[in-house]
N, C-alpha and C positions, 0 to 999 in steps of 0.2 A: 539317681536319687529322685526319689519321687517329691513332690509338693504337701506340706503341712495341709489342711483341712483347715477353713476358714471360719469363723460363725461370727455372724457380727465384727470382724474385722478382727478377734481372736483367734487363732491356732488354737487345735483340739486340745494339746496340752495344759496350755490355761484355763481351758473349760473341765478338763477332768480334773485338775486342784483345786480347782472352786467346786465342784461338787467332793471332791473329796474331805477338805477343809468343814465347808456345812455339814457332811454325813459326820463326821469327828465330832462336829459342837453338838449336832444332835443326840449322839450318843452318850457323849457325855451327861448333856444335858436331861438323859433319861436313865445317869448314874449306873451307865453299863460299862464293863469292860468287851473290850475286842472280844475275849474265848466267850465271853456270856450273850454277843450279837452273834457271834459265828454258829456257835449253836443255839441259837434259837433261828437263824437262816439257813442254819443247814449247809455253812460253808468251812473252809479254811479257813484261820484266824492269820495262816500268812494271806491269805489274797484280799482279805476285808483290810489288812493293813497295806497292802500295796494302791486296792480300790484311795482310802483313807488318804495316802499320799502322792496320788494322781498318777501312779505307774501304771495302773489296770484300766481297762475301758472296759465297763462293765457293760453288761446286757440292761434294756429297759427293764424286763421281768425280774432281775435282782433287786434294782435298784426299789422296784417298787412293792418288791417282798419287804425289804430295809424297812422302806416308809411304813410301809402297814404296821410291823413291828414296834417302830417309833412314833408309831398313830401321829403322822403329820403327814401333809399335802407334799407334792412332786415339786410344785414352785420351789419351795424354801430350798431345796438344792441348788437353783441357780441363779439364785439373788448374792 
C-alpha cells in the first residue's frame, strides 16, 4: 500500500475535491452544462464529471484549457 500524497497537510484527494467542487461553481457559474464544457474542451463529459467530483487527477494543461474557457485565473481552484 502505497502513502496518500500530502500538500499542506491534505491528501491528494482533498485537494482534487476542492478543485473539483470550484471547477463545478465555475461552470455553473458560467451557465454551462457538463456536455457544453466538454465540448468546448474537447473532452468526455464522463471524465469532466469524474474531474468535477474529485475522482480524476487531471493534467495542468486541462485544467487550464477549463480556465481559459471560463476566462478565470488557476488560483480560484484552489481556494
Amino acid at each position: 500500500m502505497t502513502a496518500a500524497l500530502k500538500i499542506d497537510g491534505e491528501e491528494d484527494g482533498s485537494l482534487l475535491k476542492k478543485i473539483g467542487q470550484n471547477l463545478r461553481k465555475l461552470r455553473e457559474k458560467n451557465e454551462l452544462s457538463q456536455l457544453q464544457l466538454a465540448i468546448f474542451s474537447d473532452t468526455d463529459r464522463s471524465y469532466l464529471a469524474e474531474v468535477e467530483e474529485g475522482k480524476a487527477n487531471p493534467s495542468m494543461r486541462f485544467l487550464y484549457k477549463l480556465l481559459r474557457i471560463l476566462k478565470t485565473k488557476t488560483s480560484v481552484l484552489f481556494e
